[in-house]
DSSP file (Angstrom, degrees, kcal/mol; ACC not computed):
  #  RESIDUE AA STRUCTURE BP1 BP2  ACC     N-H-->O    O-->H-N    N-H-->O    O-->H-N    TCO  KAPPA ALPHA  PHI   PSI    X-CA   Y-CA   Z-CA
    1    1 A X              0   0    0      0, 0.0     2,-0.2     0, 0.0     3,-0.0   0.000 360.0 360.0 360.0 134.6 -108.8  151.6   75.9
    2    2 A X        -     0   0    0      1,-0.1     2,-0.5     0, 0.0    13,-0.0  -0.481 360.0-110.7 -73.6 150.5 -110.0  153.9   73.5
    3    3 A X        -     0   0    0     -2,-0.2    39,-0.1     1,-0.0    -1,-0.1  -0.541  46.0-116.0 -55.4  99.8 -111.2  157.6   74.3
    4    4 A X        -     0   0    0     -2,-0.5    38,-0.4     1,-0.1    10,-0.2  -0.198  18.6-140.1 -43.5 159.9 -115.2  157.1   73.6
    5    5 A X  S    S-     0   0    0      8,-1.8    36,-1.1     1,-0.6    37,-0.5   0.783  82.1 -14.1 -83.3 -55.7 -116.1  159.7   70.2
    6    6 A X  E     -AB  13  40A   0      7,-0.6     7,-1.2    34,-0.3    -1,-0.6  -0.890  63.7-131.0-143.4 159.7 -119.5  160.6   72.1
    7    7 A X  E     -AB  12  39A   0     32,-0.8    32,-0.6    -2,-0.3     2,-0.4  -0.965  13.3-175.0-114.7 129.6 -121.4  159.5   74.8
    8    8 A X  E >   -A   11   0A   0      3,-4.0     3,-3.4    -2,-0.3     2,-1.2  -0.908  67.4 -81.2-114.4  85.5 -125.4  159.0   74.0
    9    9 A X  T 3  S+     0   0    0     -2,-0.4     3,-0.0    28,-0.4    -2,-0.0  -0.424 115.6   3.6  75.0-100.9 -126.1  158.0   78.2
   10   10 A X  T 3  S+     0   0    0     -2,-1.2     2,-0.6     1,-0.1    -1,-0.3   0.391 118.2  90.3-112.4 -14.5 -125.3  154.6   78.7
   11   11 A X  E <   -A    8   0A   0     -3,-3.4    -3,-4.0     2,-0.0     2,-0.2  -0.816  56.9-163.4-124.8 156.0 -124.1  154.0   75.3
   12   12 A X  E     -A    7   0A   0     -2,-0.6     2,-0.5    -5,-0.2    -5,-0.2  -0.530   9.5-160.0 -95.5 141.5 -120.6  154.5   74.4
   13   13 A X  E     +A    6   0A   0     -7,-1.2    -8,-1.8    -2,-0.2    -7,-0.6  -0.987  20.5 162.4 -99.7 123.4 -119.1  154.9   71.0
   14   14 A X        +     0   0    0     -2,-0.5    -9,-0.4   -10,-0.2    -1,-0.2   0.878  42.5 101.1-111.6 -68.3 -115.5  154.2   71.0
   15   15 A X  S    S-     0   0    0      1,-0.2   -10,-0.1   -11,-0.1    -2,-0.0   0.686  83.9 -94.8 -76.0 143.3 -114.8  153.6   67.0
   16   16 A X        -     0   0    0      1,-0.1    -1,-0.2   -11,-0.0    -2,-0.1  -0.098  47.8-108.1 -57.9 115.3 -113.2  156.5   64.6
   17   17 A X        -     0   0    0     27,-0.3    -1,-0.1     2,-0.0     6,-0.0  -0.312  47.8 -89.3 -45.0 149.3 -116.2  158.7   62.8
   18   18 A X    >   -     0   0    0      1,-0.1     3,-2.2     2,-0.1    -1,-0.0  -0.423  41.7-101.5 -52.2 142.9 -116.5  157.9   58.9
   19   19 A X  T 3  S+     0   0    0      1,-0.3    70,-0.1    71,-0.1    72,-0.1   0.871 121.2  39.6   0.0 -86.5 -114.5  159.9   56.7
   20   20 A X  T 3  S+     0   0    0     70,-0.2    -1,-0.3     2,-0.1     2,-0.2   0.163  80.6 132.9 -57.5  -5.1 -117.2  161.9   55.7
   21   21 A X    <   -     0   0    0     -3,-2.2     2,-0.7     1,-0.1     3,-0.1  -0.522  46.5-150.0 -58.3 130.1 -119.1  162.3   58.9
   22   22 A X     >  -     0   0    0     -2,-0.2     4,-1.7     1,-0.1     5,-0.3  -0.907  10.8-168.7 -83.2 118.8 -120.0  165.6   59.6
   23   23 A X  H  > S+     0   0    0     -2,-0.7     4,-6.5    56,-0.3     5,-0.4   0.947  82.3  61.0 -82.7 -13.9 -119.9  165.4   63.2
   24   24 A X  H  > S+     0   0    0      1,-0.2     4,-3.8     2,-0.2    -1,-0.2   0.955 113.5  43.5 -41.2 -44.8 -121.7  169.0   63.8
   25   25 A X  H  > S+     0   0    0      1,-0.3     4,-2.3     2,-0.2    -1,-0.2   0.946 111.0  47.4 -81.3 -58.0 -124.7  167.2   61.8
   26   26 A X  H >X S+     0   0    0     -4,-1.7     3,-1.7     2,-0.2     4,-1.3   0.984 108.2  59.2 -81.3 -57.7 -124.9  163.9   63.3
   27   27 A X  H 3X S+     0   0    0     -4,-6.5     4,-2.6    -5,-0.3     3,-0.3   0.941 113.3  39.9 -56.0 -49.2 -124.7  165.7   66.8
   28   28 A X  H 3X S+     0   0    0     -4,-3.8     4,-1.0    -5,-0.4    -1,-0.3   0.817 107.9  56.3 -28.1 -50.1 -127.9  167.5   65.8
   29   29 A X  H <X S+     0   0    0     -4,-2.3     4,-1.6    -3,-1.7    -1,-0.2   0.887 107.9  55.3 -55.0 -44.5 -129.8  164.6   64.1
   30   30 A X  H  X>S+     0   0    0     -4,-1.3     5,-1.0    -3,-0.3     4,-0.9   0.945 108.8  45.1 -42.7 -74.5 -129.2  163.0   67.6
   31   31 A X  H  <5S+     0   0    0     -4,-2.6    -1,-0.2     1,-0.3    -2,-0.2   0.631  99.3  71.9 -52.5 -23.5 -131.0  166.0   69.4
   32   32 A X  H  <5S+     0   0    0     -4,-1.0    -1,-0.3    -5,-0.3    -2,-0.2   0.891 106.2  34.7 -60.0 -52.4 -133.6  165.8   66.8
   33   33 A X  H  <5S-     0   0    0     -4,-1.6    -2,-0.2     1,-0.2    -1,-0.2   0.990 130.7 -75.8 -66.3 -28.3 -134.9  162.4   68.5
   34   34 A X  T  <5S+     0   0    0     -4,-0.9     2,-1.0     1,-0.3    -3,-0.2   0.514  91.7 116.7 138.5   7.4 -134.3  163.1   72.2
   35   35 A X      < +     0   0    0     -5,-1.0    -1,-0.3     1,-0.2     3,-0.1  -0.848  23.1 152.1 -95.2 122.2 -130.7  162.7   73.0
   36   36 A X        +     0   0    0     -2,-1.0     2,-3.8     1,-0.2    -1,-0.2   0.784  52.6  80.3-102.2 -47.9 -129.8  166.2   74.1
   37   37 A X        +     0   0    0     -6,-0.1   -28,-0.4     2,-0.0     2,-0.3  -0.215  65.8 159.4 -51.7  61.8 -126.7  165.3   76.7
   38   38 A X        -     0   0    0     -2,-3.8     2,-0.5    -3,-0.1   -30,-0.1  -0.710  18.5-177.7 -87.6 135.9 -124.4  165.0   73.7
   39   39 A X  E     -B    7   0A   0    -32,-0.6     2,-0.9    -2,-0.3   -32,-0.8  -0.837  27.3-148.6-158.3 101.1 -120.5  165.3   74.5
   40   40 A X  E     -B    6   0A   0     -2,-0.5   -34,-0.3   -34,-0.2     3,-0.1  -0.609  19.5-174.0 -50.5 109.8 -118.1  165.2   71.9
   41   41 A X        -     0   0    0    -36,-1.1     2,-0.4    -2,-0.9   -36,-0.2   0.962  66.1 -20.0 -74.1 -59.7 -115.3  163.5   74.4
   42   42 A X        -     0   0    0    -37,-0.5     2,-0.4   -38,-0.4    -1,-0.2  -0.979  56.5-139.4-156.9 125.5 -112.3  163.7   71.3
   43   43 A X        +     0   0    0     -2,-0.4     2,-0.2    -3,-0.1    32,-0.1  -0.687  36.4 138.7 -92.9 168.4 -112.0  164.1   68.0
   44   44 A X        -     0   0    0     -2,-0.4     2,-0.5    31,-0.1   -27,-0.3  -0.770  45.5-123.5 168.7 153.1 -109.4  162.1   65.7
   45   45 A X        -     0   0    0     -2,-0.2    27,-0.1    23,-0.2    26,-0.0  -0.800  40.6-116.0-118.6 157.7 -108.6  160.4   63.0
   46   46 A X        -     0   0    0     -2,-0.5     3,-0.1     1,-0.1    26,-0.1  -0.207  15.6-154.9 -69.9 174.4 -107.2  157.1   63.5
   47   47 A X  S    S+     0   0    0      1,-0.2     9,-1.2     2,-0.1     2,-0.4   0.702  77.9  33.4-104.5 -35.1 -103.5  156.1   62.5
   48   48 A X  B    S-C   55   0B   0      7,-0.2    -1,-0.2    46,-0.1     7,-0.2  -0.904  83.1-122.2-131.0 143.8 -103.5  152.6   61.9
   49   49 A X        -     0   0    0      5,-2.7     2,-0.3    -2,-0.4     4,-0.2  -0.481  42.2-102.6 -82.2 174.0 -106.6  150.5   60.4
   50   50 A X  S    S+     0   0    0      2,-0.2     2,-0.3     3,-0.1    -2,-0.0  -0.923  93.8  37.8-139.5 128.1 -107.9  147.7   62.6
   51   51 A X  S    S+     0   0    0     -2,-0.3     2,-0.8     0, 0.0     3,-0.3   0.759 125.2  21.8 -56.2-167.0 -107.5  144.8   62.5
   52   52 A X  S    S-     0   0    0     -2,-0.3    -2,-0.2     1,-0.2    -4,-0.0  -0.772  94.1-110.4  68.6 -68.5 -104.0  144.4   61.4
   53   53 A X        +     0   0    0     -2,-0.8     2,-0.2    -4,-0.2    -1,-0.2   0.501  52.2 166.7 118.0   5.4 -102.2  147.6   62.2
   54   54 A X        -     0   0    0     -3,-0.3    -5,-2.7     1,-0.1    -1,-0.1  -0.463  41.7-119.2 -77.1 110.4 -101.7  148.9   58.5
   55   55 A X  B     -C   48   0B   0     40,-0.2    40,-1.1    -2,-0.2     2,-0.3  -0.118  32.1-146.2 -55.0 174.8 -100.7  152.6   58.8
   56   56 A X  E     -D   94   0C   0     -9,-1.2    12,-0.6    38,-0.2    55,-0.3  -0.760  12.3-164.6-128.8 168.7 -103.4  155.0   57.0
   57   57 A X  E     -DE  93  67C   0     36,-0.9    36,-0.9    -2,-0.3     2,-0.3  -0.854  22.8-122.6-141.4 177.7 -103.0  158.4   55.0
   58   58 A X  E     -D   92   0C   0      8,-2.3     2,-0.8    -2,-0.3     8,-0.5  -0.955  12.7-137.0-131.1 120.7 -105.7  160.7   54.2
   59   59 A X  E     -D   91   0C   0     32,-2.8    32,-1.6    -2,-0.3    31,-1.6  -0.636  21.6-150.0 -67.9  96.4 -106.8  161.9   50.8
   60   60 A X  E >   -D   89   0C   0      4,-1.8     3,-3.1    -2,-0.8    29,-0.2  -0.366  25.2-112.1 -89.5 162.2 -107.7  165.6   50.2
   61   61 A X  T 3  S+     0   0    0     27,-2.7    25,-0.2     1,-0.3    24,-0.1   0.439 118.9  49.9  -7.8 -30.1 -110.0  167.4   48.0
   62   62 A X  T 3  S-     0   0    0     23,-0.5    -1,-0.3    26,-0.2    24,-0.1   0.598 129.3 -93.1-110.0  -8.2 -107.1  169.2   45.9
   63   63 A X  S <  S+     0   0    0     -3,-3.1    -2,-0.1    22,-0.3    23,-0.1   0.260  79.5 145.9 104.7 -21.6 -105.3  165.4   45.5
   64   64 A X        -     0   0    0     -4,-0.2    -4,-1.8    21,-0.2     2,-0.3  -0.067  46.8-136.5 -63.6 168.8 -103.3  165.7   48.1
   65   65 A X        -     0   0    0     -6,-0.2    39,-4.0    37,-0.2    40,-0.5  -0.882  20.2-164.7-135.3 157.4 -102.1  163.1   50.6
   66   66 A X        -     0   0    0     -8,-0.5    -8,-2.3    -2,-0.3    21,-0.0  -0.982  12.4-128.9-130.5 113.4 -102.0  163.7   54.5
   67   67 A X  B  >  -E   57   0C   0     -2,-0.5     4,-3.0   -10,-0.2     5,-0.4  -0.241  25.5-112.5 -70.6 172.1 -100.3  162.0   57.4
   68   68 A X  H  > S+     0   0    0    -12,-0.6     4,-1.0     1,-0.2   -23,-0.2   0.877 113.8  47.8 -32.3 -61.5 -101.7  160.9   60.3
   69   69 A X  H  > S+     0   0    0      2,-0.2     4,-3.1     1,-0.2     5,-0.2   0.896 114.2  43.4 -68.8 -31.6 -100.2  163.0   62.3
   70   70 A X  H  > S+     0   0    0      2,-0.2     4,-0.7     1,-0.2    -1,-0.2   0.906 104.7  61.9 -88.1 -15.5 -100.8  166.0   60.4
   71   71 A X  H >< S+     0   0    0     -4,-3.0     3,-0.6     1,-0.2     7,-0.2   0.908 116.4  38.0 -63.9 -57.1 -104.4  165.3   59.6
   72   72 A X  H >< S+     0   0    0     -4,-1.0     3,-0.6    -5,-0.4    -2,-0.2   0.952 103.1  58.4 -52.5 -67.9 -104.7  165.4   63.1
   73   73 A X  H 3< S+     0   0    0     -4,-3.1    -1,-0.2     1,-0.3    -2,-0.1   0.547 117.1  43.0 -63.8 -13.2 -102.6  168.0   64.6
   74   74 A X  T <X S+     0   0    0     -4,-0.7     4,-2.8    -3,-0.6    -1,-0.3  -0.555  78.6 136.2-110.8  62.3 -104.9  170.4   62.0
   75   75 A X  H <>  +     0   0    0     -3,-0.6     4,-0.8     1,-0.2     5,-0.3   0.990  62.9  59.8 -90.7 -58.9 -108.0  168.3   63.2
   76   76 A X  H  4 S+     0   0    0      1,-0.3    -1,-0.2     2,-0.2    -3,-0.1   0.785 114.3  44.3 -73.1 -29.0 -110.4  171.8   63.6
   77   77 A X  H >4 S+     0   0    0     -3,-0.3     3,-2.6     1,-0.2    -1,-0.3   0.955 117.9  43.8 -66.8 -67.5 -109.4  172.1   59.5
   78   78 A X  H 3< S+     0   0    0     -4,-2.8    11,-0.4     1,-0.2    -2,-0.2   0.416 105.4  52.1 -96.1  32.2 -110.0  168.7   58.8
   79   79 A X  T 3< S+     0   0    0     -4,-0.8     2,-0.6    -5,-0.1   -56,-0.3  -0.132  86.7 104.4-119.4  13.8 -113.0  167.7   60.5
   80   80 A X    <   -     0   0    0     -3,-2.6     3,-0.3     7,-0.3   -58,-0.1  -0.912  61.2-151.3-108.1 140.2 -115.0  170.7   58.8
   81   81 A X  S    S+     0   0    0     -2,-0.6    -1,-0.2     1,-0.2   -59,-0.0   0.889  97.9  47.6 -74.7 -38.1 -117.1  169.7   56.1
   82   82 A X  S    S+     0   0    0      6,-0.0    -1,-0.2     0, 0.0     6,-0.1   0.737  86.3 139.8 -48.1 -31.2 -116.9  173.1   54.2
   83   83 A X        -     0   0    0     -3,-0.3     5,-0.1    -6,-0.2    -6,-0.1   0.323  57.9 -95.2 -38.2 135.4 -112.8  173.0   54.7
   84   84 A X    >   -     0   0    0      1,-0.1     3,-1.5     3,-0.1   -23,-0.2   0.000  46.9 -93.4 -46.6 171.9 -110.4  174.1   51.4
   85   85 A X  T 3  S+     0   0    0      1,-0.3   -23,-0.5     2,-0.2   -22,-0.3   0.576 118.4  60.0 -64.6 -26.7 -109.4  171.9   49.5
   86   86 A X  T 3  S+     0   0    0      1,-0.2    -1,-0.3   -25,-0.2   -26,-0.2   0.495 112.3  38.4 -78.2  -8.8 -106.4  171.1   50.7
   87   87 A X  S <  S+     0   0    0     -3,-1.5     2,-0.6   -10,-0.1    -7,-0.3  -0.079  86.9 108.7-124.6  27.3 -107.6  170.1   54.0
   88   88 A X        -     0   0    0     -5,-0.1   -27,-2.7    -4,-0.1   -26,-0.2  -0.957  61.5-140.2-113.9 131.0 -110.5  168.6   53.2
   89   89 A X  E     +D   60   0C   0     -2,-0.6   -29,-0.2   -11,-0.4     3,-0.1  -0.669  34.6 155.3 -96.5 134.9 -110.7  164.8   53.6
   90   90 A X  E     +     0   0C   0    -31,-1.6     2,-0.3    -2,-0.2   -70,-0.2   0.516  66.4  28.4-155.4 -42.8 -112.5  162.9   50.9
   91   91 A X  E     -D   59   0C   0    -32,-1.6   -32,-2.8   -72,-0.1     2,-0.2  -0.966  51.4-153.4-159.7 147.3 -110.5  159.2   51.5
   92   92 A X  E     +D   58   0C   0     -2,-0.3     2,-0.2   -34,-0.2   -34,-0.2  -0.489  22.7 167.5-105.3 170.6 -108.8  157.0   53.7
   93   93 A X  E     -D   57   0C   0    -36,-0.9   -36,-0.9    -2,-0.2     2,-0.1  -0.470  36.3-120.9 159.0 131.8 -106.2  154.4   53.0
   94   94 A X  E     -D   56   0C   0     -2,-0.2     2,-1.1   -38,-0.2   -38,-0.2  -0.478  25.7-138.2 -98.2 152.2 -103.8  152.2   54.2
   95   95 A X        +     0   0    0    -40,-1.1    18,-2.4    16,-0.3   -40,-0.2  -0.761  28.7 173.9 -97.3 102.7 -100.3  152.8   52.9
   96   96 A X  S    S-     0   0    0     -2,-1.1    18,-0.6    16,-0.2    19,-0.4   0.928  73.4 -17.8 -81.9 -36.5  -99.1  149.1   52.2
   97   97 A X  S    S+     0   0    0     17,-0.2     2,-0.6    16,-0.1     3,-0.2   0.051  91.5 119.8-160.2  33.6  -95.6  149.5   50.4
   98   98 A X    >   +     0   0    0      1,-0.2     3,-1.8    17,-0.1    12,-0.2  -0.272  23.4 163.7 -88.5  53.0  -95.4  153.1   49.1
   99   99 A X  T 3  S+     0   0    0     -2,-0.6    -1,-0.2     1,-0.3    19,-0.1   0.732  78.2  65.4 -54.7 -19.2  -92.0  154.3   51.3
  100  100 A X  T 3  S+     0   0    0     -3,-0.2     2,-0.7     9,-0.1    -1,-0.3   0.069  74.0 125.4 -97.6  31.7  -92.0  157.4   48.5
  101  101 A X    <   -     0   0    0     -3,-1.8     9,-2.3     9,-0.3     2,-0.6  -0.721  46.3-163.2 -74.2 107.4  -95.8  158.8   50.1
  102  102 A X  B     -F  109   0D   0     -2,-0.7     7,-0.2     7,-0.3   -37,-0.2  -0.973  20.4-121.5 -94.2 117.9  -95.1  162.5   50.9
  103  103 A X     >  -     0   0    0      5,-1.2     4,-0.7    -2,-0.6   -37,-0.3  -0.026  12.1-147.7  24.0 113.5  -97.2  164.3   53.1
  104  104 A X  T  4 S+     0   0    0    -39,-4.0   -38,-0.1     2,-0.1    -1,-0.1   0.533  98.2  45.7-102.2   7.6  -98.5  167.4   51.2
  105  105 A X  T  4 S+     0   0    0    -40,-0.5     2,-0.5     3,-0.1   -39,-0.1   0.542 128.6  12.3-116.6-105.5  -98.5  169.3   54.6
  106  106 A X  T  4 S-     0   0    0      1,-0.1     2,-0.9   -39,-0.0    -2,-0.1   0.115  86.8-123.8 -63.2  29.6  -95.1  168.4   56.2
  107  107 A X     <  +     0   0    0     -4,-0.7    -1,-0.1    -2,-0.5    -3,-0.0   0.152  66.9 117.6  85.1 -25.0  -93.0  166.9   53.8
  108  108 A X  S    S-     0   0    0     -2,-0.9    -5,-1.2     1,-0.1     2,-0.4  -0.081  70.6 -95.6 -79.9-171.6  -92.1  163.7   55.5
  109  109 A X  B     -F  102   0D   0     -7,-0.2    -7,-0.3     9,-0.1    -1,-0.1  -0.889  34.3-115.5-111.7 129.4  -92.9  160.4   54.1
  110  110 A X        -     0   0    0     -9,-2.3     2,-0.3    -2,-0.4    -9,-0.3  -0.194  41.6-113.9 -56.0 156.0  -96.3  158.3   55.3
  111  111 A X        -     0   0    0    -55,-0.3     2,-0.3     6,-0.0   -16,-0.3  -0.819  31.9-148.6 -94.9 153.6  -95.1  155.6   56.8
  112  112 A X        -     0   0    0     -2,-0.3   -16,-0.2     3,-0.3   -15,-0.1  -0.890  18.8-126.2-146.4 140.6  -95.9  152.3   54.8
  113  113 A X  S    S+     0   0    0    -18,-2.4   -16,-0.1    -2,-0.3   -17,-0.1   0.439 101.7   7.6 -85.0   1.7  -96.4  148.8   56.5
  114  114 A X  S    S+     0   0    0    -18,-0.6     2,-0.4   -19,-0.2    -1,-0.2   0.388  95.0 110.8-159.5   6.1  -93.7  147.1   54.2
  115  115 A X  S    S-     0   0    0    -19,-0.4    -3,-0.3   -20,-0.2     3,-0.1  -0.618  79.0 -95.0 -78.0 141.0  -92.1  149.3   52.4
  116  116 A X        -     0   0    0     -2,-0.4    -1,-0.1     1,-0.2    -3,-0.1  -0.193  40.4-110.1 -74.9 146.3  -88.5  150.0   53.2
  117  117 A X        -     0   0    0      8,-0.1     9,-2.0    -5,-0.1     2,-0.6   0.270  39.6-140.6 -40.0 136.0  -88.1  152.8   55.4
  118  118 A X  E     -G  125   0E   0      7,-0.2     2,-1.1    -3,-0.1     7,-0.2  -0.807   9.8-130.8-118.3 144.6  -86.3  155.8   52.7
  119  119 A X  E   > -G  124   0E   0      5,-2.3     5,-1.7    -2,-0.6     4,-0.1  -0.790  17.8-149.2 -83.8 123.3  -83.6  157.9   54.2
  120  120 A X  T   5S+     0   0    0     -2,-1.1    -1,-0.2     1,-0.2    -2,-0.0   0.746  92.3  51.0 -64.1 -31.8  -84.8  161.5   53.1
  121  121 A X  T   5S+     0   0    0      1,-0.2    -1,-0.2     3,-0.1    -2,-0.1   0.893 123.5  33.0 -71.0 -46.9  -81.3  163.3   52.7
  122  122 A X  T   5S-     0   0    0      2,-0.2    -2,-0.2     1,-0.0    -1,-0.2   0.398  96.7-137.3 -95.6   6.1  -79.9  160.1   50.2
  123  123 A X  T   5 +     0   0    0      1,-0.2     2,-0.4    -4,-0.1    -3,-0.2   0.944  64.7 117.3  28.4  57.4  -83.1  159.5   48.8
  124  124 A X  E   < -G  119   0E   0     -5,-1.7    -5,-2.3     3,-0.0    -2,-0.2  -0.993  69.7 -95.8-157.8 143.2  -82.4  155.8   49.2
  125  125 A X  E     -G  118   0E   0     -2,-0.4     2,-0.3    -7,-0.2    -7,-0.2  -0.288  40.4-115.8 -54.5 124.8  -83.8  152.7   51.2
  126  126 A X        -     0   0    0     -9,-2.0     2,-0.1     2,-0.0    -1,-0.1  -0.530  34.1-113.1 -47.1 136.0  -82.2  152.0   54.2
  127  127 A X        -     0   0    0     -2,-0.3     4,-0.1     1,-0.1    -1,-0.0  -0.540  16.2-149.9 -69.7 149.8  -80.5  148.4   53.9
  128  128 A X        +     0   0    0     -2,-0.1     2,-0.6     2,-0.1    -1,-0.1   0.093  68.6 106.4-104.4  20.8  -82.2  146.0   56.2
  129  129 A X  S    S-     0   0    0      4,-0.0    -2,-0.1     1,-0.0     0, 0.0  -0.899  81.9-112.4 -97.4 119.1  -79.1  144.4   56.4
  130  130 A X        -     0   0    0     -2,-0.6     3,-0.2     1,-0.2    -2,-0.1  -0.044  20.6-142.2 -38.0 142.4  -76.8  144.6   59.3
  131  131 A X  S    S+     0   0    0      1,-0.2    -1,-0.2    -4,-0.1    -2,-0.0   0.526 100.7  57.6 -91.5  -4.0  -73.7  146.5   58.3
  132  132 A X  S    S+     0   0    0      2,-0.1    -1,-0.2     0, 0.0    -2,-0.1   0.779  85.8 110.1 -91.0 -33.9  -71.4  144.1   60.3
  133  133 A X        -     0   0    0     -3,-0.2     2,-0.3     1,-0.1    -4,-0.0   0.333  62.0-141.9 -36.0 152.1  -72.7  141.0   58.1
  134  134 A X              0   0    0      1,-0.1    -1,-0.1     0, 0.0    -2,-0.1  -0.981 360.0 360.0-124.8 143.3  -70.4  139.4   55.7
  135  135 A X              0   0    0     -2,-0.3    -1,-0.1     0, 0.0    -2,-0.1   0.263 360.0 360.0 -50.5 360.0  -71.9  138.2   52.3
């Protein structure tokens, strides 16, 4: 089960804020009408789209690309709508077969839902072939 995003009472919102949500702003708009009990539960941004399962990256401001993880693990950076450029999130996107995606924030490679995995030290695809196999 997902972590609800806020709780308005009785209703729940479980689904990942838009890109572009300010959530500061939304929580406000809310108070403007009458919901006052507002409780951010957790921010995040999601890793994998839904349906399928497709990992995501995130697209910053300066051109830069962002994992999952790191878009997250800086979440107070990239959930402010003012944020530099480099941590500010403009686009979402699932990585279907780009194993060369780097990270502009740690270095690793996004992971991509069919490309083959690349070993960073040989800068070369793993073989998906058993190594015992005979041609």
């Amino acid at each position: 089960m997902k972590t609800p995003l806020f709780e308005l009472g009785q209703i729940v919102a479980t689904r990942g804020a838009p890109v572009d949500a300010d959530l500061d702003k939304l929580v406000k708009e809310l108070a403007d009408v009458g919901y006052y009990a507002i409780r951010l539960d957790h921010k995040e941004w999601e890793r994998w789209a839904w349906p399928g399962g497709y990992p995501l990256y995130y697209l910053c401001a300066d051109g830069g690309v962002l994992c999952s993880k790191c878009a997250n693990k800086e979440i107070e950076l990239t959930s402010t709508p003012d944020a530099e450029a480099d941590w500010h999130i403009v686009a979402a996107d699932i990585n279907y077969e780009d194993p060369h995606l780097e990270c502009s924030a740690c270095g690793e490679f996004c992971e991509s839902a069919y490309g083959e995995p690349i070993d960073k030290d040989m800068g070369s695809s793993h073989s998906s072939v058993c190594p015992g196999a005979t041609s």
